[in-house]
PDB file of N, H, CA, C and O in Angstrom:
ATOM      1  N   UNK A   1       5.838 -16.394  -7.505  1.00  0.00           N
ATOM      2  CA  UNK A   1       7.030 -15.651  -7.153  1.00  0.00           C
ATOM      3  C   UNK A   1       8.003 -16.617  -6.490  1.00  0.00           C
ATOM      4  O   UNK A   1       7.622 -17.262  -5.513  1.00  0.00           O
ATOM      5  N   UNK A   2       8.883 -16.712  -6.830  1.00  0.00           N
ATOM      6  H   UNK A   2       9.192 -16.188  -7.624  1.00  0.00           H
ATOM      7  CA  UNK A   2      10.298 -17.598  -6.487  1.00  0.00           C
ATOM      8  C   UNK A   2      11.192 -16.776  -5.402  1.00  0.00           C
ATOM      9  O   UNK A   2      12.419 -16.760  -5.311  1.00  0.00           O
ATOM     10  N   UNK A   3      10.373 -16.201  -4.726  1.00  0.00           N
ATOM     11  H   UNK A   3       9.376 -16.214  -4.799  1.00  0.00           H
ATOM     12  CA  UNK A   3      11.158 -15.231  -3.535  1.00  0.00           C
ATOM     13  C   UNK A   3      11.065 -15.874  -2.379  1.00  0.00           C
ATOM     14  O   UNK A   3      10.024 -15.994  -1.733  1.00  0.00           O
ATOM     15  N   UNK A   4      12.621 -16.499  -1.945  1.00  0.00           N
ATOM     16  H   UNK A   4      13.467 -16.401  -2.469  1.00  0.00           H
ATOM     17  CA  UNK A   4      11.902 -17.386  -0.827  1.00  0.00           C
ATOM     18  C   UNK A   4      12.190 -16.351   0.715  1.00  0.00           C
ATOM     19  O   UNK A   4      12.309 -16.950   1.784  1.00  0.00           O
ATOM     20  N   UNK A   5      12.254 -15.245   0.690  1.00  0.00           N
ATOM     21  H   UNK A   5      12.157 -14.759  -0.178  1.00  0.00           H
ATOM     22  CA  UNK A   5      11.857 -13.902   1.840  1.00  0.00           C
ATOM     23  C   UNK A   5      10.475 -13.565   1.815  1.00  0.00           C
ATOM     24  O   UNK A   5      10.173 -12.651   2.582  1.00  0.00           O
ATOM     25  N   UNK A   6       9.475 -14.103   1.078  1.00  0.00           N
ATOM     26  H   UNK A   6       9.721 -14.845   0.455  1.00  0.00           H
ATOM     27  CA  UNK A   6       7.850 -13.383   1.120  1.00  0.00           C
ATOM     28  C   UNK A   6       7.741 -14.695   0.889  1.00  0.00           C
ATOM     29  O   UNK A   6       8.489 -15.508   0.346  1.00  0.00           O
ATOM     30  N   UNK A   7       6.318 -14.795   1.564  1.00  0.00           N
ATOM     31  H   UNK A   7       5.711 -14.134   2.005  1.00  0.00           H
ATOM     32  CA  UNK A   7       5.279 -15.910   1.476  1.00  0.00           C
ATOM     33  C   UNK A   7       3.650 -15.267   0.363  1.00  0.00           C
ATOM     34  O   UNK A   7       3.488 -14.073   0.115  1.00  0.00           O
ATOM     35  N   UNK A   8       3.131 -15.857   0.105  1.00  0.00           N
ATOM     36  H   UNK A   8       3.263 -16.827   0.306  1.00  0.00           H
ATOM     37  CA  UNK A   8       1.629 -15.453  -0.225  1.00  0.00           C
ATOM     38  C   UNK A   8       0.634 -15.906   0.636  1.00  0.00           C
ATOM     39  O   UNK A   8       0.375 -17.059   0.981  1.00  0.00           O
ATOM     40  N   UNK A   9      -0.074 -14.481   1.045  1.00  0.00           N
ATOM     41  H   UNK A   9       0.137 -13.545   0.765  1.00  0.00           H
ATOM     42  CA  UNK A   9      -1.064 -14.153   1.633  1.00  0.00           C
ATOM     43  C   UNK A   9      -2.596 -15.131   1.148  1.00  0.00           C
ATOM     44  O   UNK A   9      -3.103 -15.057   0.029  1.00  0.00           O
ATOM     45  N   UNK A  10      -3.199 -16.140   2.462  1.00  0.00           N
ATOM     46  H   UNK A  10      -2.787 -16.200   3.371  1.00  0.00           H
ATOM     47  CA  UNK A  10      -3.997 -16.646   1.894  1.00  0.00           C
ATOM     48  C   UNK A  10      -5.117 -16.148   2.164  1.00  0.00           C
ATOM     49  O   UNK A  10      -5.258 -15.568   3.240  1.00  0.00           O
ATOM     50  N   UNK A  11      -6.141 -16.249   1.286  1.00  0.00           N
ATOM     51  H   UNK A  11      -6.027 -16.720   0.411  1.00  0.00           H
ATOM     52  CA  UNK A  11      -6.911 -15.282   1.032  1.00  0.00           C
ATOM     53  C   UNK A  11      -8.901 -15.932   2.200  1.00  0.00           C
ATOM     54  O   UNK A  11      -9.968 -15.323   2.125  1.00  0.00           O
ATOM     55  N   UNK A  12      -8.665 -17.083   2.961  1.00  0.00           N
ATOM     56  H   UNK A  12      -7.797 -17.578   3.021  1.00  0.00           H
ATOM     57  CA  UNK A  12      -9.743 -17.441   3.280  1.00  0.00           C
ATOM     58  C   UNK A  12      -9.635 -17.295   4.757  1.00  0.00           C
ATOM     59  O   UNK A  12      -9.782 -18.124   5.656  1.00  0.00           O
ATOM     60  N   UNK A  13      -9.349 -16.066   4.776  1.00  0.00           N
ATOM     61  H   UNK A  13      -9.230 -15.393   4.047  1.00  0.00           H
ATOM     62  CA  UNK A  13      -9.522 -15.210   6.518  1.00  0.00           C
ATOM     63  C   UNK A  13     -10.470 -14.033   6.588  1.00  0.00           C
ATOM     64  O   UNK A  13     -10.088 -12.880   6.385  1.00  0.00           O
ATOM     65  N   UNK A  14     -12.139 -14.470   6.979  1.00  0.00           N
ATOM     66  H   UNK A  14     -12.449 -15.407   7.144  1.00  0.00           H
ATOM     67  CA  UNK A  14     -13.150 -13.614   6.911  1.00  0.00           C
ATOM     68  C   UNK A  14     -12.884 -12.202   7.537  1.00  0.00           C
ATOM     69  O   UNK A  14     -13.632 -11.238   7.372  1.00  0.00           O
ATOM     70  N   UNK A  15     -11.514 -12.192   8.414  1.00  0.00           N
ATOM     71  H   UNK A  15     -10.906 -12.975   8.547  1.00  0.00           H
ATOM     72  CA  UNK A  15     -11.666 -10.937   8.822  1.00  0.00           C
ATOM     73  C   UNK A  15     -10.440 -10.172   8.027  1.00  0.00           C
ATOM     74  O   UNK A  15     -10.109  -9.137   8.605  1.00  0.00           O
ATOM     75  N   UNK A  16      -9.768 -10.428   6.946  1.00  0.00           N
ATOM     76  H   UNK A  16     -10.037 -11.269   6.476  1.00  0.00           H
ATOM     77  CA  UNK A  16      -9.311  -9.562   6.337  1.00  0.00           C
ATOM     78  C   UNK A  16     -10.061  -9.167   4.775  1.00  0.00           C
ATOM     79  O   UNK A  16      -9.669  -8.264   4.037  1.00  0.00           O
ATOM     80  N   UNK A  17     -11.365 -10.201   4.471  1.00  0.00           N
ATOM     81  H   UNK A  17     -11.684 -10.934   5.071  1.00  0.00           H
ATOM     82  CA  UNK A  17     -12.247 -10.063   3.470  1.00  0.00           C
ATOM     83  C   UNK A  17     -13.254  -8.671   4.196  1.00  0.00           C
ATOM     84  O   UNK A  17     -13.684  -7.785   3.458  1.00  0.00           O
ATOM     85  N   UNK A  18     -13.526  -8.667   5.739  1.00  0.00           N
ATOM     86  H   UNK A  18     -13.176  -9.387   6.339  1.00  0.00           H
ATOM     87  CA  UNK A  18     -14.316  -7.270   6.155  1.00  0.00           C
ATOM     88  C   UNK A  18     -13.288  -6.163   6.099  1.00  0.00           C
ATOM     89  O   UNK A  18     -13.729  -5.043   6.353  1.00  0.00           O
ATOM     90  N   UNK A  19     -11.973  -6.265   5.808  1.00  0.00           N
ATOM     91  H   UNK A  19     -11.614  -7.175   5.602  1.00  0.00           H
ATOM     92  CA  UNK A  19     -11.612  -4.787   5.936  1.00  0.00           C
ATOM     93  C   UNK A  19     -10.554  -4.398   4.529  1.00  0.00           C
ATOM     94  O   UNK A  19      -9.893  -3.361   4.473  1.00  0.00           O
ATOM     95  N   UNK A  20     -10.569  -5.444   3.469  1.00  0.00           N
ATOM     96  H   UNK A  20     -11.106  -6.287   3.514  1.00  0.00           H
ATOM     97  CA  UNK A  20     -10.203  -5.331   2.600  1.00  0.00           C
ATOM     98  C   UNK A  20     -10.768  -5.427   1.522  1.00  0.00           C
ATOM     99  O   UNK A  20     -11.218  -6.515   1.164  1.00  0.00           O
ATOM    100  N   UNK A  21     -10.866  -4.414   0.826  1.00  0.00           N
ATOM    101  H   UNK A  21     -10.500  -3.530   1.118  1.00  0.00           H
ATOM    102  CA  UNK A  21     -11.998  -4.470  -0.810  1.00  0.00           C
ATOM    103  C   UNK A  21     -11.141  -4.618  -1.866  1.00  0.00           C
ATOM    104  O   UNK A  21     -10.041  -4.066  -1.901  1.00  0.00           O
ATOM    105  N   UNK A  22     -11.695  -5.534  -2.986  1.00  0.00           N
ATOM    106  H   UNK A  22     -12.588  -5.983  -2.958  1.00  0.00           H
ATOM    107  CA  UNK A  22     -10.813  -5.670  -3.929  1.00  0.00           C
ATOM    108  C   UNK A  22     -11.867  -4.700  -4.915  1.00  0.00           C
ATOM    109  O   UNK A  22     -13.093  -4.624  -4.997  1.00  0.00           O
ATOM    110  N   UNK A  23     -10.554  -3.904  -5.716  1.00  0.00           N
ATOM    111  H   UNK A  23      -9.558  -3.966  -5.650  1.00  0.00           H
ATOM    112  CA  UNK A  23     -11.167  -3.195  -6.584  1.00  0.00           C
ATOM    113  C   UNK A  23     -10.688  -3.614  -8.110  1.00  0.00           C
ATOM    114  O   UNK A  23      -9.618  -3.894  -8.649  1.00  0.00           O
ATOM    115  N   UNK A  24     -12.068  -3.502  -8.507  1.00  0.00           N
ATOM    116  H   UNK A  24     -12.938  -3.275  -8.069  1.00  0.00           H
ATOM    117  CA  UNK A  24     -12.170  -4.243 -10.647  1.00  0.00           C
ATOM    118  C   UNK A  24     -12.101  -2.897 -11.193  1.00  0.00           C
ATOM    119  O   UNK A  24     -12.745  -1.956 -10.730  1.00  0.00           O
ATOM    120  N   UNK A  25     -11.165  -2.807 -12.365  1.00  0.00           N
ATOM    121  H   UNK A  25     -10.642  -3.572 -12.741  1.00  0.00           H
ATOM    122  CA  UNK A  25     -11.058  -1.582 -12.737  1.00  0.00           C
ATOM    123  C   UNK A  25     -10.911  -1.845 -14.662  1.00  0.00           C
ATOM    124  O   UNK A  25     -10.077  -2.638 -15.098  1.00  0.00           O
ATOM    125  N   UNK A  26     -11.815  -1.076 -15.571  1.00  0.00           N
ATOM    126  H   UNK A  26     -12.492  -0.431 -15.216  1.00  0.00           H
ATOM    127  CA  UNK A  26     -11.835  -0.987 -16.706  1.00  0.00           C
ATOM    128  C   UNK A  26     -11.300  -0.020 -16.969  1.00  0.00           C
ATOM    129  O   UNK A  26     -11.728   0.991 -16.411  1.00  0.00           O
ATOM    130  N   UNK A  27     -10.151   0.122 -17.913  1.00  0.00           N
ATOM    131  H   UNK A  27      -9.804  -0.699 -18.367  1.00  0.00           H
ATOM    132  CA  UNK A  27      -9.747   1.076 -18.900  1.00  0.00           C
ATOM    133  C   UNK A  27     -10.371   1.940 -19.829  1.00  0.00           C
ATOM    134  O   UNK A  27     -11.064   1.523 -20.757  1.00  0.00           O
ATOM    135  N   UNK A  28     -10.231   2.676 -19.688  1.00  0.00           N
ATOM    136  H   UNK A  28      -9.669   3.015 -18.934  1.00  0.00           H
ATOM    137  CA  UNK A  28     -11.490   3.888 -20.882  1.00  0.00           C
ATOM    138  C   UNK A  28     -11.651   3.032 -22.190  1.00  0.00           C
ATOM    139  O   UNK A  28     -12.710   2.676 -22.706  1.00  0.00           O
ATOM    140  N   UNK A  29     -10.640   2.832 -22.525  1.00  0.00           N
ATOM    141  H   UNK A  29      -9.779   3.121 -22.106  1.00  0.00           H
ATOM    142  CA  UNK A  29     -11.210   1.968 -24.063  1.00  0.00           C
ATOM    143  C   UNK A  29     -11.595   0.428 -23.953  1.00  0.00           C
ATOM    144  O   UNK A  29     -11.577  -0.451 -24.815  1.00  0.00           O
ATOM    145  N   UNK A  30     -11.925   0.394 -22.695  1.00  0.00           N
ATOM    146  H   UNK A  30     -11.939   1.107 -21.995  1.00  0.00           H
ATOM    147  CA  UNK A  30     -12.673  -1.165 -22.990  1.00  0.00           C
ATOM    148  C   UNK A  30     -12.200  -1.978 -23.057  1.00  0.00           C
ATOM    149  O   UNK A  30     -12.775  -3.009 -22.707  1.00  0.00           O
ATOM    150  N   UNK A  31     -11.049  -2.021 -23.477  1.00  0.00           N
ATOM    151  H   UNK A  31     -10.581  -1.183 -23.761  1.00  0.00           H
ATOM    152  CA  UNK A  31     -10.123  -3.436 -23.649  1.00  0.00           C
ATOM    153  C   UNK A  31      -8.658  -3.890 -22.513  1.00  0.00           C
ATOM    154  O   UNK A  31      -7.876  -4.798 -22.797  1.00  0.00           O
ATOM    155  N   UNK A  32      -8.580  -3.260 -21.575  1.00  0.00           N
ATOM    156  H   UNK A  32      -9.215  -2.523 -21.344  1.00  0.00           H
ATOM    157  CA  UNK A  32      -7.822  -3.794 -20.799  1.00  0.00           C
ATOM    158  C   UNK A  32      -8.623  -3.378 -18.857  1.00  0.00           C
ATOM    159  O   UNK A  32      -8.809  -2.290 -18.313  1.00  0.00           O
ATOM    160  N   UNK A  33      -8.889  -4.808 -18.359  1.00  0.00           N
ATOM    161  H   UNK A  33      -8.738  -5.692 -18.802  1.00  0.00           H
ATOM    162  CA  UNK A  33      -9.369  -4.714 -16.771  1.00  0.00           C
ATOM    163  C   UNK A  33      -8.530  -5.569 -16.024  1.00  0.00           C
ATOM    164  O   UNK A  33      -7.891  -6.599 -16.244  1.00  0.00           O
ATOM    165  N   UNK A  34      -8.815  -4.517 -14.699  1.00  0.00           N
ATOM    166  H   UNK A  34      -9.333  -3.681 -14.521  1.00  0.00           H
ATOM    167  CA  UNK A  34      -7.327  -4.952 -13.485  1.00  0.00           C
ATOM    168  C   UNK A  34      -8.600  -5.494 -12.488  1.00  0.00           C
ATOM    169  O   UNK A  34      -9.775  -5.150 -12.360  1.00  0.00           O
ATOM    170  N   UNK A  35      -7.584  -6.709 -11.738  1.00  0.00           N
ATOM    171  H   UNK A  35      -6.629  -6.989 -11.842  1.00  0.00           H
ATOM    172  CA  UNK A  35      -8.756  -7.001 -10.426  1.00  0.00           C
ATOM    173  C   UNK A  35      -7.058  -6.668  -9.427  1.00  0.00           C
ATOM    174  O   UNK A  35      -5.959  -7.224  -9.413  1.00  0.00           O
ATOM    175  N   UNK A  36      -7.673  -5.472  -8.710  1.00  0.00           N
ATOM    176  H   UNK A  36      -8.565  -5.020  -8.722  1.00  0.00           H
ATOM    177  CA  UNK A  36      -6.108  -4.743  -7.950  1.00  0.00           C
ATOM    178  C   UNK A  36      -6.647  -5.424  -6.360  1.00  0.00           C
ATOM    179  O   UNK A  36      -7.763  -5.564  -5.859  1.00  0.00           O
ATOM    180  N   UNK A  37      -5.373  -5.719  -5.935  1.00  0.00           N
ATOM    181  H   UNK A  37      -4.467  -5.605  -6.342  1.00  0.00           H
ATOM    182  CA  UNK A  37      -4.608  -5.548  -4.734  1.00  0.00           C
ATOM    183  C   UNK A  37      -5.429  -7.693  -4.572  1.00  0.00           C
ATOM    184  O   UNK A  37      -6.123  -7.970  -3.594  1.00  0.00           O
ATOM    185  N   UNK A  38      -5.205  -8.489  -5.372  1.00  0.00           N
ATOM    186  H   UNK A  38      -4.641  -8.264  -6.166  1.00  0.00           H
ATOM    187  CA  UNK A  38      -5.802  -9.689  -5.488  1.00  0.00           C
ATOM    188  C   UNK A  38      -4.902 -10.459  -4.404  1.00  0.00           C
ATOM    189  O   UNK A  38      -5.116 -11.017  -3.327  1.00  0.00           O
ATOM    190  N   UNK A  39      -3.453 -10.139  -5.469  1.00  0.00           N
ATOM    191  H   UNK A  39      -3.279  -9.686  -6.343  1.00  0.00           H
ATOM    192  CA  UNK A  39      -2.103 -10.718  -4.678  1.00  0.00           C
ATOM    193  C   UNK A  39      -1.536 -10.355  -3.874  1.00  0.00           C
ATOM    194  O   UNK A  39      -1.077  -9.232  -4.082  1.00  0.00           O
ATOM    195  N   UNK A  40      -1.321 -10.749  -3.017  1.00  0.00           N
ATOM    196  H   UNK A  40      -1.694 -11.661  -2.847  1.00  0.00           H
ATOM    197  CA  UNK A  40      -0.270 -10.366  -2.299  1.00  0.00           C
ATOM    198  C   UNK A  40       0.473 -11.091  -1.269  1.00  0.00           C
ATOM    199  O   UNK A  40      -0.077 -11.799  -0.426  1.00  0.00           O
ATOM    200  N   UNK A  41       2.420 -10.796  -1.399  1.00  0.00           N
ATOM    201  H   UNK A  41       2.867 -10.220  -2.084  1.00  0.00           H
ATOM    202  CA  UNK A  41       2.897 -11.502  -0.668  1.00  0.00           C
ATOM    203  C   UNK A  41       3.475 -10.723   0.563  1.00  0.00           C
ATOM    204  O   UNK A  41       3.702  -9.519   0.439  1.00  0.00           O
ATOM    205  N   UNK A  42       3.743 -11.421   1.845  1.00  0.00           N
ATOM    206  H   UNK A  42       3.559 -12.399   1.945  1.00  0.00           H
ATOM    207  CA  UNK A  42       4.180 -11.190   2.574  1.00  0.00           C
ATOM    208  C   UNK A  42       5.909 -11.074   2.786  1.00  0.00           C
ATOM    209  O   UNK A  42       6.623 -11.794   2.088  1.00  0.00           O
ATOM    210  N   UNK A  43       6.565 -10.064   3.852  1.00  0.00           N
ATOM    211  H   UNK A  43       5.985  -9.479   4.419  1.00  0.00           H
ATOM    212  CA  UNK A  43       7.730 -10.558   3.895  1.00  0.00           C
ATOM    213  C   UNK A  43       7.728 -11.957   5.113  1.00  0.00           C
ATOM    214  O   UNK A  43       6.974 -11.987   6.086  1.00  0.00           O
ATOM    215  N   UNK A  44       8.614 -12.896   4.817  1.00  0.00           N
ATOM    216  H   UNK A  44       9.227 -12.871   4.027  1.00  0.00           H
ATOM    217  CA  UNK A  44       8.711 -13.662   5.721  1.00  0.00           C
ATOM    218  C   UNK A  44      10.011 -13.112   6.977  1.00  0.00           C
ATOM    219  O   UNK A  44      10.173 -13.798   7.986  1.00  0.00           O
ATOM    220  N   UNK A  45      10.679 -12.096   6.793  1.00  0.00           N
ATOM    221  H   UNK A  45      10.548 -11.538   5.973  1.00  0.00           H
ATOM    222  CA  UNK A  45      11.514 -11.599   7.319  1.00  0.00           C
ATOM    223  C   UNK A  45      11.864  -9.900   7.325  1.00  0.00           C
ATOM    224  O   UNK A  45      12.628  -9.299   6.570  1.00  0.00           O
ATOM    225  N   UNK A  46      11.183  -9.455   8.242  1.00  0.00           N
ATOM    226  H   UNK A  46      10.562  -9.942   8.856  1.00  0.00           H
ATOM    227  CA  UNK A  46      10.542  -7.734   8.740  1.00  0.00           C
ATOM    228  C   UNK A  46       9.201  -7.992   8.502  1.00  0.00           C
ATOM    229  O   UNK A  46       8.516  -9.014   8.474  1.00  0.00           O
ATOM    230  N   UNK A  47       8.994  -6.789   8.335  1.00  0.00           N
ATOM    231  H   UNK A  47       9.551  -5.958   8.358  1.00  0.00           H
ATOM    232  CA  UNK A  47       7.349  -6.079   8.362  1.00  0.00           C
ATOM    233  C   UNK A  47       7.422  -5.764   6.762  1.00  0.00           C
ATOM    234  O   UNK A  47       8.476  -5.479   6.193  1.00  0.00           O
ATOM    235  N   UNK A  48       6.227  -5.850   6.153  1.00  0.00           N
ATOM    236  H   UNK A  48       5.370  -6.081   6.615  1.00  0.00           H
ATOM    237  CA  UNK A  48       5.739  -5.259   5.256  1.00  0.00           C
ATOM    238  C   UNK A  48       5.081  -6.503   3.799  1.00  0.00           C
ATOM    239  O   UNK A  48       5.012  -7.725   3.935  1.00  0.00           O
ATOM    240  N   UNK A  49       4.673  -5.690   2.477  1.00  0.00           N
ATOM    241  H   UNK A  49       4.730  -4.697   2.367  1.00  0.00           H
ATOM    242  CA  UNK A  49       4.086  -6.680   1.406  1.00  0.00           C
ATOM    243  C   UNK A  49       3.584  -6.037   0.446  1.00  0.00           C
ATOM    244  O   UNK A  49       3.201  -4.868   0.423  1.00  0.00           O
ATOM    245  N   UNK A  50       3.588  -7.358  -0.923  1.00  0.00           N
ATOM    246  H   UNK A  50       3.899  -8.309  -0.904  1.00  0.00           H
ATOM    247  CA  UNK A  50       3.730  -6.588  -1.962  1.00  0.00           C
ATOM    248  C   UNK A  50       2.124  -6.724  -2.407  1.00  0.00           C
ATOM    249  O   UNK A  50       1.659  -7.757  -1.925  1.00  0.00           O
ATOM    250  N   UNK A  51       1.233  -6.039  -3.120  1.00  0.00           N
ATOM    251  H   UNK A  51       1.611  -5.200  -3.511  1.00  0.00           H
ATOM    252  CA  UNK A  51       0.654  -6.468  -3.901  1.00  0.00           C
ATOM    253  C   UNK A  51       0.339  -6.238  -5.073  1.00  0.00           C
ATOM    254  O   UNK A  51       0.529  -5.074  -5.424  1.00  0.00           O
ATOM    255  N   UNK A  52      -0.295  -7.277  -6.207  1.00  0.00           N
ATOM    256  H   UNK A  52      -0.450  -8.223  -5.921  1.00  0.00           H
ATOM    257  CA  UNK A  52      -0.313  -6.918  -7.450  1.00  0.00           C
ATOM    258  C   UNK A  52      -1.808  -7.323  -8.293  1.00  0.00           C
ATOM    259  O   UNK A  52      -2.569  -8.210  -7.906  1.00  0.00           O
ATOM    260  N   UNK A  53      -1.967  -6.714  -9.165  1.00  0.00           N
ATOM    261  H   UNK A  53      -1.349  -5.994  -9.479  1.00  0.00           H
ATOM    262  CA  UNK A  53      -3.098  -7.049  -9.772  1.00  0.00           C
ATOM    263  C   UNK A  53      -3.206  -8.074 -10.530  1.00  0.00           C
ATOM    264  O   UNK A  53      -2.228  -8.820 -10.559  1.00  0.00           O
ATOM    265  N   UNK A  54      -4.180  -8.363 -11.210  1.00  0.00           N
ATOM    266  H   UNK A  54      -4.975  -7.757 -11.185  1.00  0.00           H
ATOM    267  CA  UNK A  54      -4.229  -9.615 -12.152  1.00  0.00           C
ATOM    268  C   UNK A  54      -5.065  -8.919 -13.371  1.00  0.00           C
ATOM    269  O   UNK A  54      -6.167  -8.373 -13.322  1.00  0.00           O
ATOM    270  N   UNK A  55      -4.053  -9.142 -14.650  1.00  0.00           N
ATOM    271  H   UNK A  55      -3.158  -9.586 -14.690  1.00  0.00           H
ATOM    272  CA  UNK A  55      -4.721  -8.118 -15.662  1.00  0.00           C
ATOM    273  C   UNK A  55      -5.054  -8.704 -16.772  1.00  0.00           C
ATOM    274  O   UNK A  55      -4.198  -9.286 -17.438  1.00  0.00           O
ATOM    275  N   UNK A  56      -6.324  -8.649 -17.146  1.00  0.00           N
ATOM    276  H   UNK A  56      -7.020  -8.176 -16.605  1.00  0.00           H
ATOM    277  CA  UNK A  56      -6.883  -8.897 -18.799  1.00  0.00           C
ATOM    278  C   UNK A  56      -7.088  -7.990 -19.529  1.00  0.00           C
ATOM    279  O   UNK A  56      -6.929  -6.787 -19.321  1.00  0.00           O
ATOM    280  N   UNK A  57      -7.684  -8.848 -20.995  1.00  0.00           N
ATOM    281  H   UNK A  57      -7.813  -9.825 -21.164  1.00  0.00           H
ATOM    282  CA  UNK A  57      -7.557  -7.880 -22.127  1.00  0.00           C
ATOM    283  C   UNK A  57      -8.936  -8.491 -22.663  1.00  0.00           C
ATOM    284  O   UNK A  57      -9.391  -9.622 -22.489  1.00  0.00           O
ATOM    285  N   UNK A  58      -9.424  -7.487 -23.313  1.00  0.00           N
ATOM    286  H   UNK A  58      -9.054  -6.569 -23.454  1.00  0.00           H
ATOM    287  CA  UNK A  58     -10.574  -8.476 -23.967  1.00  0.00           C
ATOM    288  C   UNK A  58     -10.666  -8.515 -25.697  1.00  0.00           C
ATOM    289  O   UNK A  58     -11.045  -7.565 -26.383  1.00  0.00           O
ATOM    290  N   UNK A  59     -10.278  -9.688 -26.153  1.00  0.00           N
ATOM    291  H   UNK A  59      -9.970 -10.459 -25.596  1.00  0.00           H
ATOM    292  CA  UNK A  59     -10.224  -9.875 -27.463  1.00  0.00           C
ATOM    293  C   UNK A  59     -10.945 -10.988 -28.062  1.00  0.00           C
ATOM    294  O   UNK A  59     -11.155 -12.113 -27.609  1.00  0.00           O
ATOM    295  N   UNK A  60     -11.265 -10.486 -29.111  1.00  0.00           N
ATOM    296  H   UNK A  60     -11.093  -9.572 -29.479  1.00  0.00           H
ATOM    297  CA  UNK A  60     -12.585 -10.909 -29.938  1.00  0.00           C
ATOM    298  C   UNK A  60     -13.531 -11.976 -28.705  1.00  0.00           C
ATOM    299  O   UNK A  60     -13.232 -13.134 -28.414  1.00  0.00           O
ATOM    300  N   UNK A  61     -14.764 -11.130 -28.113  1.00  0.00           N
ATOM    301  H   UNK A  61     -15.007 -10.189 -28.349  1.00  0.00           H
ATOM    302  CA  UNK A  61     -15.744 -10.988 -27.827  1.00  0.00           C
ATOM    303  C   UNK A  61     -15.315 -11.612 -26.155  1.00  0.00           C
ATOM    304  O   UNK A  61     -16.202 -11.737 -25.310  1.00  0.00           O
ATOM    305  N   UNK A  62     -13.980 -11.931 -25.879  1.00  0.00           N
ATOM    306  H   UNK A  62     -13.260 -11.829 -26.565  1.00  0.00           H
ATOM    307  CA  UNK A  62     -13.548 -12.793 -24.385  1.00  0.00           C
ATOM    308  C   UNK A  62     -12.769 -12.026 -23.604  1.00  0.00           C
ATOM    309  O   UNK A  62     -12.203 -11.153 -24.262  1.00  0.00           O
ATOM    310  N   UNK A  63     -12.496 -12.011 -22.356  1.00  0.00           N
ATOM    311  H   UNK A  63     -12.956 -12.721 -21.821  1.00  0.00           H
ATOM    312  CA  UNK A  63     -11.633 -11.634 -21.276  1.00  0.00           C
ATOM    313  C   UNK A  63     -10.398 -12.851 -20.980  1.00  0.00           C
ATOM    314  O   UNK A  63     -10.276 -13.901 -20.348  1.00  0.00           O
ATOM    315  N   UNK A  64      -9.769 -12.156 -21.681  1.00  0.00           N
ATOM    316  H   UNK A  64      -9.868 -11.303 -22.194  1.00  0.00           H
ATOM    317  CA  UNK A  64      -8.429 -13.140 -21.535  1.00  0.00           C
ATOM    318  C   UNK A  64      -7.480 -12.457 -20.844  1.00  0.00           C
ATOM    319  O   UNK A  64      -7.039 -11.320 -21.010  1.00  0.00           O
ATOM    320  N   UNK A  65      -7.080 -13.767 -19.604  1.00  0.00           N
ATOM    321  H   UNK A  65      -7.438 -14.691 -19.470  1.00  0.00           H
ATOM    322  CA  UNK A  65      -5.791 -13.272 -18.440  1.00  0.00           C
ATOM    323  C   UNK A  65      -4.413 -12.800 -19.456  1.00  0.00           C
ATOM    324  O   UNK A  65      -4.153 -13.276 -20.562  1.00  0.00           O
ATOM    325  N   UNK A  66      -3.710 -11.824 -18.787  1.00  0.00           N
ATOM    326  H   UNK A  66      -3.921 -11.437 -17.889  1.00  0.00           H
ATOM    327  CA  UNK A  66      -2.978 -11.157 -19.511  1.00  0.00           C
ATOM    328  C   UNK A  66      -1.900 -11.002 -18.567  1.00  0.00           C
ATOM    329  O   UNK A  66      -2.173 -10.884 -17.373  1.00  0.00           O
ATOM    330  N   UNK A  67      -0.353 -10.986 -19.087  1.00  0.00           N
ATOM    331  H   UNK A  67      -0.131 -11.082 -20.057  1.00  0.00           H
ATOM    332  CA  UNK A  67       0.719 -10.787 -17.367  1.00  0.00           C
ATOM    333  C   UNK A  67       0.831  -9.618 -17.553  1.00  0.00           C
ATOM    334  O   UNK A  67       1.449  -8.922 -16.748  1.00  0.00           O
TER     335      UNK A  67
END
């Protein structure tokens, strides 16, 4: 993200890994999975933040990253 008002949230702080679960989520037909709330940026200016998933697809027999 080229937003220079949010920073990204780094992810190797054991105490936001105890109170934050990342959830993996499959689509009924099998072919598209989300790993939700992975990203996320901060504002660098107020309170608040975004986050977003990271989404694949799975085609012929692989899990390929998908935007």
């Amino acid at each position: 993200m080229n937003n220079p008002n949010m920073q990204l949230l780094e992810r190797k702080d054991t105490a936001w890994e105890e109170k934050t679960s990342l959830i993996f989520r499959v689509e009924e037909n099998n072919q598209l999975a989300y790993v939700v709330n992975l990203l996320t940026w901060n504002y660098t200016k107020g309170e608040g933040s975004e986050n977003f998933e990271i989404r694949f697809r799975y085609e012929k027999g692989k899990w390929i990253l998908t935007r």
